[in-house]
C-alpha positions as CSV (number, residue, x, y, z in Angstrom):
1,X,86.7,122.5,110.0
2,X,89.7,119.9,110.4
3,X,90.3,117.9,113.5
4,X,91.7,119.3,116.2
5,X,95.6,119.1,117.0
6,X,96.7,118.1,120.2
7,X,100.6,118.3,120.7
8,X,102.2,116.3,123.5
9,X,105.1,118.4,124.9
10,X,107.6,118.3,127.7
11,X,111.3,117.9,128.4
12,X,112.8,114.5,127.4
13,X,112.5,111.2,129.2
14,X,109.0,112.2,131.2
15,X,107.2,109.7,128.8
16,X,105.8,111.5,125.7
17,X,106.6,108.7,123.4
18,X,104.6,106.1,126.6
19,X,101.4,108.8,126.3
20,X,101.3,109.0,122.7
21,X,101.6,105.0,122.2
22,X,98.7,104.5,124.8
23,X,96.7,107.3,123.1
24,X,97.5,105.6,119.4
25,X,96.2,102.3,120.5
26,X,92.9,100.4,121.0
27,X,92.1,101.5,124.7
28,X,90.7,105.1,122.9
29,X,89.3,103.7,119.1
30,X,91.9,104.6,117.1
31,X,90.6,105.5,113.5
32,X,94.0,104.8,112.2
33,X,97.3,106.7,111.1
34,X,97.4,109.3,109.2
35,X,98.7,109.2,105.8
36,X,102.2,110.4,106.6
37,X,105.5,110.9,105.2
38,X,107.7,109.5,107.9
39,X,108.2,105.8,108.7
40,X,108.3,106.8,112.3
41,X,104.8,107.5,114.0
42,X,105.1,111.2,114.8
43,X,101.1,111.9,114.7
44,X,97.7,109.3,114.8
45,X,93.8,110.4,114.2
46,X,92.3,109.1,117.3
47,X,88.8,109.9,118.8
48,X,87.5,110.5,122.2
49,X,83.8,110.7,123.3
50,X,82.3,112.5,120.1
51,X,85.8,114.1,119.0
52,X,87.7,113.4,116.5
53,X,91.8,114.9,116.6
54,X,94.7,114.5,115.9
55,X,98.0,114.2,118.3
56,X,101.5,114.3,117.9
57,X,104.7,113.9,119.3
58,X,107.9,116.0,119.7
59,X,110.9,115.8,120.7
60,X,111.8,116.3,124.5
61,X,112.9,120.2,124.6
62,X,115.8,121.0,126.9
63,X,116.0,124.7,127.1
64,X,119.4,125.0,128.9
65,X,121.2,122.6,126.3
66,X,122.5,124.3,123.2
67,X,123.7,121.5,120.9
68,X,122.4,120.5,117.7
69,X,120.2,117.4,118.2
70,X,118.5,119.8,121.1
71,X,118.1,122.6,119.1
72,X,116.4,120.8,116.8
73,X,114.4,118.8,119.1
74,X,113.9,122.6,120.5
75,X,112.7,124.1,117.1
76,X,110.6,120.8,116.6
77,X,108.4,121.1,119.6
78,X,107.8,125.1,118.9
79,X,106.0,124.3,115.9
80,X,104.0,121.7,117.1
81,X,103.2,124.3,119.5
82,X,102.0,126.7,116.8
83,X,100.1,124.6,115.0
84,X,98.1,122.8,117.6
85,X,94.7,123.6,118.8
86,X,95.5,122.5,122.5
87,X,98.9,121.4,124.2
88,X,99.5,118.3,126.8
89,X,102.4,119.6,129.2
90,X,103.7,116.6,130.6
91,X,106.1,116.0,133.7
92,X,107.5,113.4,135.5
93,X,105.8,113.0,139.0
94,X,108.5,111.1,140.1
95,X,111.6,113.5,139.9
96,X,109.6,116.6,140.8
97,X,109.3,119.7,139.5
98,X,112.9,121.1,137.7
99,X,113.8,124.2,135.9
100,X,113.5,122.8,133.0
101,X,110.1,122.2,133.5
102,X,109.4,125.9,134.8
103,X,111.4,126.8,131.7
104,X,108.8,124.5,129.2
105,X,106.0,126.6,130.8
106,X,106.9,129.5,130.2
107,X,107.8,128.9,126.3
108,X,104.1,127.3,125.9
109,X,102.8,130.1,128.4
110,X,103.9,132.3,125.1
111,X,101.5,131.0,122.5
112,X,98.4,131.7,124.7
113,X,96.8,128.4,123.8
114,X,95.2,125.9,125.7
115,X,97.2,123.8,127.9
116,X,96.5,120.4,129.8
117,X,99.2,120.2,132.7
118,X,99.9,116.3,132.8
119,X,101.8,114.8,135.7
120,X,102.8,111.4,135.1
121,X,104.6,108.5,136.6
122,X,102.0,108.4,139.1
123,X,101.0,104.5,139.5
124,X,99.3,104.7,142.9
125,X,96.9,106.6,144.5
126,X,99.3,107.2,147.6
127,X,101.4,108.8,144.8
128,X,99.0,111.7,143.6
129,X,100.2,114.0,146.5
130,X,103.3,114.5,144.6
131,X,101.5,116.5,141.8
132,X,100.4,119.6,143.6
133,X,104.2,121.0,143.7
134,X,103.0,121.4,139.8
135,X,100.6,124.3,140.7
136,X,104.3,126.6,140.7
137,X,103.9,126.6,137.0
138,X,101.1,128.7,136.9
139,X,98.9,127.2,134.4
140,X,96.3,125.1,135.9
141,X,94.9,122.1,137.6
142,X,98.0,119.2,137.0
143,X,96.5,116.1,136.4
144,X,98.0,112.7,138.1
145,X,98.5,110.1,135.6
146,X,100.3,106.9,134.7
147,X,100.6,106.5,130.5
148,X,102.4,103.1,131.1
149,X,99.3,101.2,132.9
150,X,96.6,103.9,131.4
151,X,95.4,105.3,134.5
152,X,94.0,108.5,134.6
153,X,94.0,108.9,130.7
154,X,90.0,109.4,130.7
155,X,90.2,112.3,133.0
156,X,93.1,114.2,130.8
157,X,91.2,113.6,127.1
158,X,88.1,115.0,129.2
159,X,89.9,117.8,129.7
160,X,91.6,118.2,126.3
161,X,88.2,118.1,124.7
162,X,87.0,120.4,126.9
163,X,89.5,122.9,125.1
164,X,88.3,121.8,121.4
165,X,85.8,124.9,120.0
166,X,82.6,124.6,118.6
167,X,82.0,124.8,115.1
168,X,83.9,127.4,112.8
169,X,86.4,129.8,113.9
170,X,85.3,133.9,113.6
171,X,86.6,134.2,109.5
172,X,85.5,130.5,108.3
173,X,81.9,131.7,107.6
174,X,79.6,128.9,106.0
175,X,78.7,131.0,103.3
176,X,82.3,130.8,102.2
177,X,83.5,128.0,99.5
178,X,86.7,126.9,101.2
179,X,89.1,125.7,98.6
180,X,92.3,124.0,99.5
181,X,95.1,124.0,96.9
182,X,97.4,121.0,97.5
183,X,100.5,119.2,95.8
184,X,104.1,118.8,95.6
185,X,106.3,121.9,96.2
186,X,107.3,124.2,93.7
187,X,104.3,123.3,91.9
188,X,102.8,126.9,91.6
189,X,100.2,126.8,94.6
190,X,101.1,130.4,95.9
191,X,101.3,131.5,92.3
192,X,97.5,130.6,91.5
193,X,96.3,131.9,94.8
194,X,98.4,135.4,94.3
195,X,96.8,135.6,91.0
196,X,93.4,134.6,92.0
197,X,93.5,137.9,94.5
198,X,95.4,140.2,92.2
199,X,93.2,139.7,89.4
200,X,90.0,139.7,91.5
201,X,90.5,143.2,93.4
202,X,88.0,142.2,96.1
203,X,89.7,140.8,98.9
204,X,87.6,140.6,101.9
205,X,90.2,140.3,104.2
206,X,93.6,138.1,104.6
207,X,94.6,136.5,108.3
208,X,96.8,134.2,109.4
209,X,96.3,130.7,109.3
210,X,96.3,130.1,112.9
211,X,97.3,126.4,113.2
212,X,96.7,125.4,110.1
213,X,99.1,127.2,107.4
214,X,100.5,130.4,105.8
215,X,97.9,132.3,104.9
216,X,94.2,132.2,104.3
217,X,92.4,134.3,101.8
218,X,89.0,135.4,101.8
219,X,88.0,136.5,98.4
220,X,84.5,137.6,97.0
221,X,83.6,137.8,93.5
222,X,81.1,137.3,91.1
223,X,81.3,133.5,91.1
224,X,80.8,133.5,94.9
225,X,82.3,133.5,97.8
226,X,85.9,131.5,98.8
227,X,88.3,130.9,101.0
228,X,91.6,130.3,99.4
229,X,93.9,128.1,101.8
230,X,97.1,127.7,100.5
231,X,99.3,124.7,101.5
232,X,103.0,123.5,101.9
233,X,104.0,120.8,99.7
234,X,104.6,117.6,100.0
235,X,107.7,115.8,99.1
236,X,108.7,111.9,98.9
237,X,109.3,110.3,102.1
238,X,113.3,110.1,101.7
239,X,113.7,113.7,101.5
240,X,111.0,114.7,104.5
241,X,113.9,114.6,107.0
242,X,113.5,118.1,108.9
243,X,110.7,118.1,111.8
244,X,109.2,121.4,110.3
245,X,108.0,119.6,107.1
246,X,106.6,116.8,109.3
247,X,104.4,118.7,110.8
248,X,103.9,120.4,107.6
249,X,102.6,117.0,106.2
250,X,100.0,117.7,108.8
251,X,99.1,121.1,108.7
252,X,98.4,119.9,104.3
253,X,96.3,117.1,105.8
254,X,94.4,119.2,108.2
255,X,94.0,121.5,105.0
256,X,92.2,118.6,103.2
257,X,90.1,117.6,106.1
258,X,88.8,121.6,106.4
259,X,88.2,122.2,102.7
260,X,84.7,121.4,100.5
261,X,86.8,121.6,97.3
262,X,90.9,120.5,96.8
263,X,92.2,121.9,93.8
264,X,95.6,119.1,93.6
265,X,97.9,121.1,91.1
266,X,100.8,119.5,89.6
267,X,103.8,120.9,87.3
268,X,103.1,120.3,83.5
269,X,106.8,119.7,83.1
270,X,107.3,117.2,85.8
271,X,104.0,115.0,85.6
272,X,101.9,112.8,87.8
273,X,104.1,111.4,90.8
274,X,103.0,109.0,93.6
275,X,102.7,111.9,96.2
276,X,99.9,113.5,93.6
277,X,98.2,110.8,94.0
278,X,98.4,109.9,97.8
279,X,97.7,113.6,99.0
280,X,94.4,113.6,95.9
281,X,94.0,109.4,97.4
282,X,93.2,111.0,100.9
283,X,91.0,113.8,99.9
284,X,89.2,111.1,97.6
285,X,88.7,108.9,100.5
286,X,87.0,111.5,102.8
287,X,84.3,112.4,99.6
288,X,85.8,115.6,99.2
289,X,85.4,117.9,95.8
290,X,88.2,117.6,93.8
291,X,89.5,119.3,90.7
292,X,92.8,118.7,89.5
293,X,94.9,121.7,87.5
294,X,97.8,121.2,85.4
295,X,100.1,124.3,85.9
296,X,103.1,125.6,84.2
297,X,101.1,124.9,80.4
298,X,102.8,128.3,79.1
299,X,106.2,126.0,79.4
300,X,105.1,122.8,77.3
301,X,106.1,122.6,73.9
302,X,102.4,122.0,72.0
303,X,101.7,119.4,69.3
304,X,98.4,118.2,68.3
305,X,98.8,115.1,70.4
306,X,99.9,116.5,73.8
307,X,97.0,117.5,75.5
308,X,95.4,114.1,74.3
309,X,98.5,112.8,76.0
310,X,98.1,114.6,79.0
311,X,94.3,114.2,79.5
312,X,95.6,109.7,79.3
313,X,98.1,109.9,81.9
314,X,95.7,112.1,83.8
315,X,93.1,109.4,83.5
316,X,95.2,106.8,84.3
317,X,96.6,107.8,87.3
318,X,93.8,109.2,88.7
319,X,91.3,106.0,88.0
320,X,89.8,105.9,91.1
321,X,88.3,109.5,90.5
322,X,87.1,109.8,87.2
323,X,84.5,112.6,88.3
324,X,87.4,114.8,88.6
325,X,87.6,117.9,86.2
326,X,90.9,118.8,84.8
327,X,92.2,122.3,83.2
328,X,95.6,123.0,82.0
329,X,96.7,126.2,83.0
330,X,99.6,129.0,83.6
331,X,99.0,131.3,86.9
332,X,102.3,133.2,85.6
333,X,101.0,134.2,82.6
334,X,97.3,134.1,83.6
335,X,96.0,131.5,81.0
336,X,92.9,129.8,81.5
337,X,92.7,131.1,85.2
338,X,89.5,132.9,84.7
339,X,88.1,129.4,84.7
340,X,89.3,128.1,88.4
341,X,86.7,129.6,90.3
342,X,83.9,128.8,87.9
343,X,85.2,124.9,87.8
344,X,85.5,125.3,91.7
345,X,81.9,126.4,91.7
346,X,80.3,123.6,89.7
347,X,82.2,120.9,91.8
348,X,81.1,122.4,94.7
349,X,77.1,122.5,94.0
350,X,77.7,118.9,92.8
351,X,78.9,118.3,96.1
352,X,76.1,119.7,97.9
353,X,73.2,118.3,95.7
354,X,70.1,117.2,96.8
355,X,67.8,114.6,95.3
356,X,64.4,114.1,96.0
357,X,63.4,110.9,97.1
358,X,60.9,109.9,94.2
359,X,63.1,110.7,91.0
360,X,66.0,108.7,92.8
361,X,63.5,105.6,93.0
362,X,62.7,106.1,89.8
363,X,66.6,106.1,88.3
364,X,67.0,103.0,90.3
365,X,64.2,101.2,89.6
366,X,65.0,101.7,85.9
367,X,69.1,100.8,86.8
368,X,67.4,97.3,88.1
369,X,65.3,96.5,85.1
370,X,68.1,97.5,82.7
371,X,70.1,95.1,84.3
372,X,69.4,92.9,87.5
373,X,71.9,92.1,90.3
374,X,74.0,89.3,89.8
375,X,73.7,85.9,92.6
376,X,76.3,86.5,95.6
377,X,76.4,83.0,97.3
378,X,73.0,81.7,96.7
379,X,71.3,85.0,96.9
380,X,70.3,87.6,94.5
381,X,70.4,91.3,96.1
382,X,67.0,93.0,96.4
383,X,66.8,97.2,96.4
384,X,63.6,98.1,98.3
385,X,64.2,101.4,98.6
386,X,66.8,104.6,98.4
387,X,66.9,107.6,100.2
388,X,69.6,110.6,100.0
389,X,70.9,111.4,103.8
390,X,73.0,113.9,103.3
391,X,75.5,115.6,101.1
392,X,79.2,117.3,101.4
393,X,79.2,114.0,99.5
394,X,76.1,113.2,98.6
395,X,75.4,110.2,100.3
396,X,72.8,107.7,99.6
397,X,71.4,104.5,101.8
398,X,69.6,102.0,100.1
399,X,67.6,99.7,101.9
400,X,68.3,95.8,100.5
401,X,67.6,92.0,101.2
402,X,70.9,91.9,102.8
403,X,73.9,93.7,102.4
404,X,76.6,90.7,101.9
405,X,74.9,90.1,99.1
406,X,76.2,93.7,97.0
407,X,79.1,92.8,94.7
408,X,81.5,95.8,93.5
409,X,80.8,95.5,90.5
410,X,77.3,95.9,91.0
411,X,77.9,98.8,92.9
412,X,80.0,100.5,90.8
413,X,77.5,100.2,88.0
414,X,74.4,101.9,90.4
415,X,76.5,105.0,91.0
416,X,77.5,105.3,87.6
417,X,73.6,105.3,86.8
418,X,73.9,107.9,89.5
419,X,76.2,110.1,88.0
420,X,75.1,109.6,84.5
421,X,71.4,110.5,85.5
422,X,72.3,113.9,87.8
423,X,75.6,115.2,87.2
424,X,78.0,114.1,90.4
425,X,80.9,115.9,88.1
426,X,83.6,117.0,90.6
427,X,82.3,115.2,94.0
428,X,82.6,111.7,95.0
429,X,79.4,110.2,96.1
430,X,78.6,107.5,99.0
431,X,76.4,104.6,99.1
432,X,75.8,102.7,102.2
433,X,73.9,99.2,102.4
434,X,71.4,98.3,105.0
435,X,69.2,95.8,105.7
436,X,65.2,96.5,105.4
437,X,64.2,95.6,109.4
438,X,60.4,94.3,109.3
């Protein structure tokens, strides 16, 4: 599953953008921003307790106001709304309850999901009496807060975590390969994932994508079992203006963050652009299984040298994954398609692989004595020993002398023994560093 969304909503000036600034900084362990498309910091990862989510901001919403900029704003906070997993409602303690607020309510009231009533402004404990009028609203316990001096914070995220669910939802059954197909728009995601379930016949069932996105697919066949989740794409930063493909931006990370495997696809006749490679860059970073399909092939004019040409630049501007698979296909005309799923299936098993403990000793004690660690400082590393803790990557821990003294180099060369030795193809792998104790 992807983190949670939390959506801070209310009507303007009650001091969103003073919540979401506290919650985006140091006082809760920020992990950092997420990748985005807007310069402006509409949404953070941050974690609290045990949780990791993610929270955005909107717009104040002023229901009785009918011009543009609050229509907008308006439209803006409704789909954070729809594609959260909980909602902060906040108000302002200090001018009391208005009909604007009572008219807030009742919009969020609509999407029956969780909601955190948040009265703030309320810097002193004399002041806290001042909340209770907020019971009118009819959805829950208000909590007295003040997001400018941080008090009361760590009784509001308790709540909000409260509201987070355990493990996967009803559909998103383990046993399912879940498969997200990002990329650029226009780029022919739908396309493959219609054809996939046209061609296949044995659609298991097809929901709504609750918070997360149009439509997710479950699909059996002989390969397996998959869930197809489909994705909006994502454009260069100048032309993300409109709030709805913000939070689109996140709905295509949260996508990333849920899937085993993401398929980036990218138009044969337009090539590799920088947002292919930051949407695959952040999927790469989190270890995911990636295989990247060149669509549209039924439109390229073939030579002998183009597919040689297109398998370079593929290379090139993907260096930092060179486990990742390729194919060049059309979903229009069905060519090559047959093969997704199959490819989707080896990258996955790659990425839940197992090693036992003795035959990885035995690659790396052979990777040693071909050729030794080079000196970092005044010391040479030593392994001792390596284990395999876990996969969905696969993720290694070697035990060393010391771990400052692991040069990149070196590093890169031991997982390429890795790969070389038991087939990582598809997956990215992890190695962690730690010092023998003893």
């Amino acid at each position: 599953m992807g983190k949670p969304i939390v959506a801070i909503v209310g009507r303007p000036n009650v001091g969103k953008s003073t919540l979401f600034n506290k919650l985006a900084g140091r006082r809760i362990s920020i992990v950092g921003d997420t990748p985005g498309v807007t310069r402006d910091r509409v949404y953070a990862e941050a974690e609290w307790l045990k949780y990791d989510f993610t929270i955005i901001d909107t717009g104040g919403i002023e229901p009785e106001d009918d011009d543009i900029i609050s229509l907008q704003m308006r439209r803006q906070a409704q789909m954070a709304v729809e594609i959260a997993d909980v909602i902060i409602l906040i108000v302002d303690g200090k001018e009391g309850l208005t009909a604007s607020d009572k008219e807030v309510a009742q919009m969020i009231r609509k999407s029956k999901k969780p909601v955190v009533l948040v009265v703030n402004k309320i810097d002193s404990v004399k002041q806290e009496a001042s909340a209770y009028e907020f019971y009118n609203l009819g959805i829950g316990d208000p909590i007295a807060i003040s997001a400018s001096q941080g008090l009361g914070l760590g009784d509001m995220l308790d709540r909000v975590v409260e509201n987070f669910k355990n493990g996967s939802g009803e559909h998103e059954d383990e046993d399912y390969i879940k498969i997200a197909f990002i990329g650029k728009p226009n780029v022919g995601k739908s396309s493959l994932v219609n054809k996939l379930l046209g061609e296949e016949r044995v659609i298991v069932s097809e929901i709504p994508g609750t918070t997360r996105d149009a439509v997710d697919s479950y699909l059996e066949t002989e390969e397996g079992k998959f869930l197809l989740i489909d994705t909006a794409g994502i454009r260069k930063k100048s032309k993300v203006k409109k709030e709805v493909e913000k939070y689109s931006v996140i709905r295509t990370y949260a996508a990333v963050e849920r899937a085993d495997v993401c398929v980036l696809m990218l138009d044969a006749t337009q090539g590799i652009s920088e947002q292919d490679k930051k949407i695959v860059g952040y999927a790469h970073e989190l270890g995911k299984s990636i295989l990247v399909i060149v669509n549209k092939w039924d439109l390229i004019d073939k030579d002998t040298k183009i597919v040689n040409t297109f398998k370079d630049n593929i290379e090139k501007n993907f260096s930092f994954m060179p486990y990742a698979p390729y194919l060049f296909i059309s979903a229009k005309t069905g060519q090559r398609v047959h093969r997704v799923l199959k490819t989707v299936k080896l990258c996955y098993e790659n990425y839940c692989k197992k090693i036992k403990t003795g035959v990885l000793n035995d690659i790396i004690s052979r990777a040693v004595m071909m050729k030794e660690p080079p000196i970092v400082g005044n010391k040479r590393l030593k392994i001792y020993y390596v284990t395999q803790i876990g996969n969905k990557p696969p993720t290694f821990v070697f035990f060393v002398n010391d771990p400052h003294c692991i040069h990149f180099s070196y590093e890169r060369y031991i997982e390429n023994q890795l790969r070389d030795s038991f087939d990582f193809a598809g997956t990215g792998i992890k190695l962690e560093f730690r010092e023998r104790k003893g």
